[in-house]
C-alpha positions, 0 to 999 in steps of 0.5 A, a space after each residue: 198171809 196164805 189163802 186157805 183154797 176152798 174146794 168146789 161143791 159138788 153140782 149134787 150137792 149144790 142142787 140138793 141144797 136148793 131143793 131143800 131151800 125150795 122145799 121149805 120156803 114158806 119158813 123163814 129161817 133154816 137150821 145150819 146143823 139140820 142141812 148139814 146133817 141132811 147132806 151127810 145123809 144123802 152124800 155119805 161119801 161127801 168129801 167136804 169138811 161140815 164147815 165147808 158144808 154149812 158155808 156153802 149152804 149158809 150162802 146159799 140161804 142168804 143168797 135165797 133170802 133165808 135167815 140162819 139158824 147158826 145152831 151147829 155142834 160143837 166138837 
């Protein structure tokens, strides 16, 4: 069985997750798609696929004691 490699995220990205978590911690719940679409605004030039994205900040919502909000589009 192969292993697929995660790539890393990279450290902008990973800080603005957390201020955004920061930013909103008075809800307690995130949208999954809303991030997303937050991240691609600010790194236009991210490489990260929207699925490696989201599970970077999925986990760091969980880790942060957020619930999610799986709302993502569908292709």
């Amino acid at each position: 069985m192969s292993v697929l490699a995660q790539r890393t995220v990279p450290t902008d990205v990973r800080q603005a997750v957390v201020r955004y978590l920061i930013d909103n911690v008075g809800n307690p719940s995130v949208s999954l798609s809303e991030m997303i679409h937050a991240a691609r605004r600010m790194f236009p030039l991210c490489e990260l696929t929207d699925w490696e994205l989201g599970d970077h900040i999925a986990r760091s919502a969980i880790d942060a004691g957020f619930s999610i909000e799986f709302d993502a589009e569908v292709p």
